[in-house]
N, C-alpha and C positions, 0 to 999 in steps of 0.2 A: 577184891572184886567189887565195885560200886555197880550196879542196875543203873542207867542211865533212861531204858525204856522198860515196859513190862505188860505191852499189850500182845500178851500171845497165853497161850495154854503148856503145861509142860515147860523146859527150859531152866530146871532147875542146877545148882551144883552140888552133888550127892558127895558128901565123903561115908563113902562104904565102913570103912576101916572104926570110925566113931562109932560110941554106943551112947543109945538115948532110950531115954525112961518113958519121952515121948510126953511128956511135961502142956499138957491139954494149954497152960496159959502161950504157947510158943508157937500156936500152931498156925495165925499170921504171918510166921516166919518160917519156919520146918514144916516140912511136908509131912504133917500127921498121919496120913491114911494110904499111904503109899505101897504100903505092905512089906515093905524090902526092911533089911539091916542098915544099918548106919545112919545117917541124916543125909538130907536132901533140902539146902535153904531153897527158897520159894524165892524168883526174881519180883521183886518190889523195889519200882522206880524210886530215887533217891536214898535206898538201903546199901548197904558197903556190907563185906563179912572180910574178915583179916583171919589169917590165918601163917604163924610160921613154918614154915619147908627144911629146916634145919634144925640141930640142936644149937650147943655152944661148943660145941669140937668138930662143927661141918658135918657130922652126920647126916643123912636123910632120915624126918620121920614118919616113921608107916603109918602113925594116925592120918597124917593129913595129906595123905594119897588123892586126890580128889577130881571129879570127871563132871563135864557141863553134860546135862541130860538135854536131851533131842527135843525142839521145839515138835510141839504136834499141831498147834495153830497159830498163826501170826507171826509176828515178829519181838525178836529179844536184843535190845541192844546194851552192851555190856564194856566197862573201862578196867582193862587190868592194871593197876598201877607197884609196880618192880620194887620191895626196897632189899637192903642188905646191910648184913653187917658182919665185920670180919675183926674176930679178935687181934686188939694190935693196933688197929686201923684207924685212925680218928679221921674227921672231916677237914682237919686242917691239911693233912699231906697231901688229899686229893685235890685239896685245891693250889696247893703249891707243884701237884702235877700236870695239871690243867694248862 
């Protein structure tokens, strides 16, 4: 997820499921005072956060269950960019299937 824009209030992407010590130096970044479990990055224009959705055997993982929180003021504009990888799978066959 890159931030593209970040003039609004709120608009974070909270992953519930993490646990955070709440690390005072991060909190430009993580939503320190939010009072909830899990983390909540803070949208900040040209910040990116990555995060993988699978393990290495296609599992889904429950840490990184994760939900865009509701802007409360302004506007948030936001680039989700897709990647993937599948055991097996090299970038050459996709391109010889293309």
């Amino acid at each position: 997820m890159v931030y593209v824009s970040d003039a609004c209030e709120g608009g974070g992407t909270e992953f519930p499921m993490l646990s955070s010590k709440r690390d005072r130096r991060w909190c430009d970044f993580v939503d320190c005072d939010n009072g909830r479990e899990g983390v909540a990055f803070k949208p900040r224009k040209g910040a990116a956060v990555f995060w993988l959705n699978f393990d290495e055997e296609g599992r889904g993982l429950k840490e990184t269950v994760h939900a865009g929180l509701p802007v409360t003021s302004g506007v948030k504009v936001g680039l989700n960019i897709w990647s993937w990888w599948q055991r097996g799978l090299e970038a050459e066959h996709l391109i010889k299937e293309l």
